[in-house]
C-alpha positions as CSV (number, residue, x, y, z in Angstrom):
1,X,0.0,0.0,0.0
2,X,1.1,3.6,-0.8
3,X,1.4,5.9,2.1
4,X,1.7,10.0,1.5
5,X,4.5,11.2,4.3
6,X,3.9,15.0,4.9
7,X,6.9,16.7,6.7
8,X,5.8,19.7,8.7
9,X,8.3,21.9,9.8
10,X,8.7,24.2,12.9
11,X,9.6,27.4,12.1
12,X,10.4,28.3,15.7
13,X,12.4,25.1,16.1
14,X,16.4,24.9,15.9
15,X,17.7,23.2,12.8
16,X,21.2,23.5,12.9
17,X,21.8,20.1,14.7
18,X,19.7,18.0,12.1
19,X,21.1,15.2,10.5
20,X,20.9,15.6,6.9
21,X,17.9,14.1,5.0
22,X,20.3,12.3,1.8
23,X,21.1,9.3,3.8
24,X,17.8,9.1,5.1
25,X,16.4,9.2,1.3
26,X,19.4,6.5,0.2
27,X,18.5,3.8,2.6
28,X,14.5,3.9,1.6
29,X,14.8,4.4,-2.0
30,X,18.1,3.0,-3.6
31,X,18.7,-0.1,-0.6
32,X,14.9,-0.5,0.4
33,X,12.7,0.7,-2.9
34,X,10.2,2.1,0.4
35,X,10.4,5.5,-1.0
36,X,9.1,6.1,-4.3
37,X,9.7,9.9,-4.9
38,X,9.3,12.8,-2.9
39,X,10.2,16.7,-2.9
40,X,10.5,19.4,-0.9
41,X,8.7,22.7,-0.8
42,X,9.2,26.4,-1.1
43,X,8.1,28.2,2.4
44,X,4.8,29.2,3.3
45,X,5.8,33.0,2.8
46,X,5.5,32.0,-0.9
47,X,2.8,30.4,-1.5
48,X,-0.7,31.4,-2.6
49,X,-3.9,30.4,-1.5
50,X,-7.0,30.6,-3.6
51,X,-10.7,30.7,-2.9
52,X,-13.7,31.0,-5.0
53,X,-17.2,32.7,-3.2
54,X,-19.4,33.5,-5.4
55,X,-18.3,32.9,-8.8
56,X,-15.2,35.2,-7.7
57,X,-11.6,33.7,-7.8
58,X,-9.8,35.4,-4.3
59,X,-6.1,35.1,-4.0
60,X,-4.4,35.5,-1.1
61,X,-0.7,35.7,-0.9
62,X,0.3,33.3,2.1
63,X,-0.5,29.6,3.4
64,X,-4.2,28.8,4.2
65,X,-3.2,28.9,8.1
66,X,-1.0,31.1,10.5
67,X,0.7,28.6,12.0
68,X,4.4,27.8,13.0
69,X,4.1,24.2,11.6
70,X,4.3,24.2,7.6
71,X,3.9,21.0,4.8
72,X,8.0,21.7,4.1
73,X,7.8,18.5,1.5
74,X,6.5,15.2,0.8
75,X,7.2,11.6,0.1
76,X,5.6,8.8,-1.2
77,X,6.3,5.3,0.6
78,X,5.0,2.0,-0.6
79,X,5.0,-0.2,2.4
80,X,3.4,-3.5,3.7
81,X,1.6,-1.7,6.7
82,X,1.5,1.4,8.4
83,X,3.7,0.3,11.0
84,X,6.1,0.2,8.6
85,X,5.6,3.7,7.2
86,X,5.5,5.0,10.8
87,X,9.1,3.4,10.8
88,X,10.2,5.0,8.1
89,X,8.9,8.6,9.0
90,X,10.7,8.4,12.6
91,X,13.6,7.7,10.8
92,X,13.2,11.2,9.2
93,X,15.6,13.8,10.1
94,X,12.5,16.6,10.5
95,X,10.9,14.1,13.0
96,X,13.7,15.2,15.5
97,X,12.6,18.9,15.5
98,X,8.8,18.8,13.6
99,X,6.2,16.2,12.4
100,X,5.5,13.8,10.2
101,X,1.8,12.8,9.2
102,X,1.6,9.8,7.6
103,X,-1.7,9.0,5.4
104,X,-2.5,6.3,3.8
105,X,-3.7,6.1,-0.4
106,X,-7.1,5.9,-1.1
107,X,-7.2,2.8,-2.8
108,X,-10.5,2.7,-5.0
109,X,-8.4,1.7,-8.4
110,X,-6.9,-0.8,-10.0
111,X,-3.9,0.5,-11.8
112,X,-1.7,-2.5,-12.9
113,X,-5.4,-4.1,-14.0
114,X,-5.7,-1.0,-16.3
115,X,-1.9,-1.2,-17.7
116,X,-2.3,-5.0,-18.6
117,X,-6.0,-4.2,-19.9
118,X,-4.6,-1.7,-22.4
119,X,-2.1,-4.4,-23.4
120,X,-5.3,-6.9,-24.3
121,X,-6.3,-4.2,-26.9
122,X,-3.0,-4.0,-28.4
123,X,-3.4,-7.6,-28.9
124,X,-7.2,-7.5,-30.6
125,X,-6.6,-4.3,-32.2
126,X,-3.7,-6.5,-34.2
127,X,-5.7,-9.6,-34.6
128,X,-8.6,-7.8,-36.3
129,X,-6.0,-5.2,-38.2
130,X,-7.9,-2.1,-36.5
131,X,-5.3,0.9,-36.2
132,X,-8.3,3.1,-35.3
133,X,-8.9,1.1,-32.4
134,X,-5.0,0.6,-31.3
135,X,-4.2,3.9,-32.0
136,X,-6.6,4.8,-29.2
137,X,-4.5,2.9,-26.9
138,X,-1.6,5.8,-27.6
139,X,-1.5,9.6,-26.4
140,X,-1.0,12.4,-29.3
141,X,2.6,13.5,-28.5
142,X,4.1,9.0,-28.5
143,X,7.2,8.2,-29.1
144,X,8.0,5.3,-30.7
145,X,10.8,3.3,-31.7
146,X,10.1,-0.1,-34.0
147,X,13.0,-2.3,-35.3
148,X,11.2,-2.7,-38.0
149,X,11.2,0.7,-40.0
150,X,14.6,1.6,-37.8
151,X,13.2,4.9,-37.0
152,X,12.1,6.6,-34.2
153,X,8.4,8.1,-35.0
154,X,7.1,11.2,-32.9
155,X,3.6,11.9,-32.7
156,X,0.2,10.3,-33.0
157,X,0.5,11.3,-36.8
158,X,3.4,9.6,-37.8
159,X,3.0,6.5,-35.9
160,X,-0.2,6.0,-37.5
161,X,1.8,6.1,-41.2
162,X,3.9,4.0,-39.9
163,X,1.4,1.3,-38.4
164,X,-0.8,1.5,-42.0
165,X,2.4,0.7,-44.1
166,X,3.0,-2.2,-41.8
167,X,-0.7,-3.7,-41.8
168,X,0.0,-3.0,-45.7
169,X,2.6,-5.5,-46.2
170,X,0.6,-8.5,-44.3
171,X,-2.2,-10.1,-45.3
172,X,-5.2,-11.9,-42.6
173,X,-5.1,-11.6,-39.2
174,X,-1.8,-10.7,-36.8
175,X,-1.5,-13.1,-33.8
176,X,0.2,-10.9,-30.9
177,X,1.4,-13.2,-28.3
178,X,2.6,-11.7,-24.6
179,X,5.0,-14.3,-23.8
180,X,6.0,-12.3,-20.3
181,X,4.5,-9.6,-19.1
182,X,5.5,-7.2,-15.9
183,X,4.5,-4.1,-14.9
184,X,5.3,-1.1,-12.2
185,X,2.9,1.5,-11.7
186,X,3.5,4.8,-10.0
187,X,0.8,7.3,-9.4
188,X,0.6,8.9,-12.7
189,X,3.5,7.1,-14.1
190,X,4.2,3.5,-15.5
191,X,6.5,0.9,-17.4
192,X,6.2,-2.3,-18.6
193,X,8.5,-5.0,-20.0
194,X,7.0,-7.4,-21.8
195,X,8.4,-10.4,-24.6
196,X,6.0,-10.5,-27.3
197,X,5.7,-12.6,-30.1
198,X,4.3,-11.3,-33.5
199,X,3.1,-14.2,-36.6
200,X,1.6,-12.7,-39.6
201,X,1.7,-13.8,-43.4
202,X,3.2,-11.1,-46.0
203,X,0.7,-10.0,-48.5
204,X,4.3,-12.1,-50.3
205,X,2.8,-15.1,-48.7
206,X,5.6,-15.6,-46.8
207,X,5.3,-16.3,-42.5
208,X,6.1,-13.3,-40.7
209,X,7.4,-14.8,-36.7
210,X,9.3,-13.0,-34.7
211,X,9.7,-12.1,-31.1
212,X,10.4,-8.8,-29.6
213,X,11.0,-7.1,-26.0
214,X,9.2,-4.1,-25.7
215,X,9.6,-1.8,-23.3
216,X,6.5,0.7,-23.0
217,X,6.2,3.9,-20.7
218,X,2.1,5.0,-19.9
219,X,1.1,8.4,-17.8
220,X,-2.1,8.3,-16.5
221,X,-4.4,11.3,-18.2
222,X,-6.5,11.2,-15.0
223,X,-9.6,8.9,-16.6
224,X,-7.4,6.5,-18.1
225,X,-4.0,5.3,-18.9
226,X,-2.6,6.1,-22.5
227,X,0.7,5.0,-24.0
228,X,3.5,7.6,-23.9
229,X,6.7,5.8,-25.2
230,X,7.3,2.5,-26.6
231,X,10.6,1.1,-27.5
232,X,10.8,-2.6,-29.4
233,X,14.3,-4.4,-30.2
234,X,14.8,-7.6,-31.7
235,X,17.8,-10.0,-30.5
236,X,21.3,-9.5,-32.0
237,X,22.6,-12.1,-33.8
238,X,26.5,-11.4,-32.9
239,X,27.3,-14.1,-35.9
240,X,25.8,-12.4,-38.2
241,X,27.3,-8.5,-37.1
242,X,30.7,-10.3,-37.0
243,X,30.3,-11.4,-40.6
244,X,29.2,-8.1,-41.8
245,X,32.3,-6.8,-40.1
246,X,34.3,-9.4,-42.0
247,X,32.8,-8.4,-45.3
248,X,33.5,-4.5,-45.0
């Protein structure tokens, strides 16, 4: 479960014996993977606080509250329980000389369920040769990069070329097979690596069968997940580079 760790400061508190926070943030994201990201945050003095009464936007220049204790950052934990995010926060140098409020997610979605959902498209949008319908699975400003056509295509627009000359040069359905499959989700970012094996038959007659890893990046556009950047590579067959190195 996914925890939010707010670190409220004391402005009338003594800082200059505080251990510093970099080995704090080492230990629970590089050696544990507890700590997903975090930041920290400008001071209160800077910060602007908006209300809307009666159709009218108010600003105010300033935190919502007077108060000596201040949101000074925030990090995101993904722990087993909340004893173990309570661990983590007294570990926190701030802890010492402020607060730490730990929160749990609101866990009302299924993320990862979404991710490998949008993957199942992929795979019916080939079979039945639809680019309308797996184009949908792609945001407008993708990046793509295919073995394939050995270039990198940027944009909704040009991946769409680039999908209607391959469809062109096969002929019936395209089996898409997820051989593996594993994803990581973040809260508005994800990746996937995935082995994925592609049979057609060129419009040639010929059987198309080959096998791919793909690595895919998705951001999550708030009512559903879209694909961002994809990146496909084929496995290198260091017999065959040597022998073109013979050859030249």
């Amino acid at each position: 479960m996914k925890y939010m760790l707010l670190v409220c400061g004391d402005d009338t508190a003594d800082a200059s014996g505080m251990a510093p926070v970099e080995p704090w943030v080492e230990e629970l994201s590089a050696q544990r993977g507890v700590r997903l990201h975090g930041h920290r945050l400008r001071l209160p003095a800077e910060a602007v606080t908006v209300r809307v009464r009666g159709g009218e936007v108010l600003r105010t220049d300033g935190p919502f509250a007077e108060t000596k204790e201040y949101v000074a950052g925030y990090d995101i934990l993904e722990c087993d329980s909340m004893e173990e995010a309570i661990e983590a926060a007294a570990k926190h140098p701030v802890a010492s000389i402020g607060a730490m409020e730990v929160r749990a997610f609101w866990e009302d979605e299924d993320a990862e369920g979404e991710i490998r959902r949008l993957d199942d498209e992929l795979t019916r949008a080939a079979r039945e040769g639809d680019i309308d319908r797996r184009m949908a699975c792609y945001a407008p400003d993708v990046e793509v990069f295919h073995p394939m056509s050995g270039l990198e295509e940027r944009g909704a627009d040009a991946l769409r070329k680039a999908q209607e000359w391959w469809f062109s040069t096969v002929t019936g359905p395209v089996e898409r097979e997820v051989l593996e499959f594993r994803v990581r989700v973040d809260e508005s970012i994800a990746f996937s690596h995935a082995l994925v094996r592609i049979r057609a038959t060129s419009v040639e007659g010929e059987p198309l069968d080959s096998t791919v890893r793909s690595t895919t990046g998705y951001r999550n556009f708030g009512d559903r997940w879209l694909i961002v950047h994809e990146h496909a590579s084929v496995p290198f067959d260091a017999g065959i580079a040597a022998g073109t190195e013979d050859r030249s």
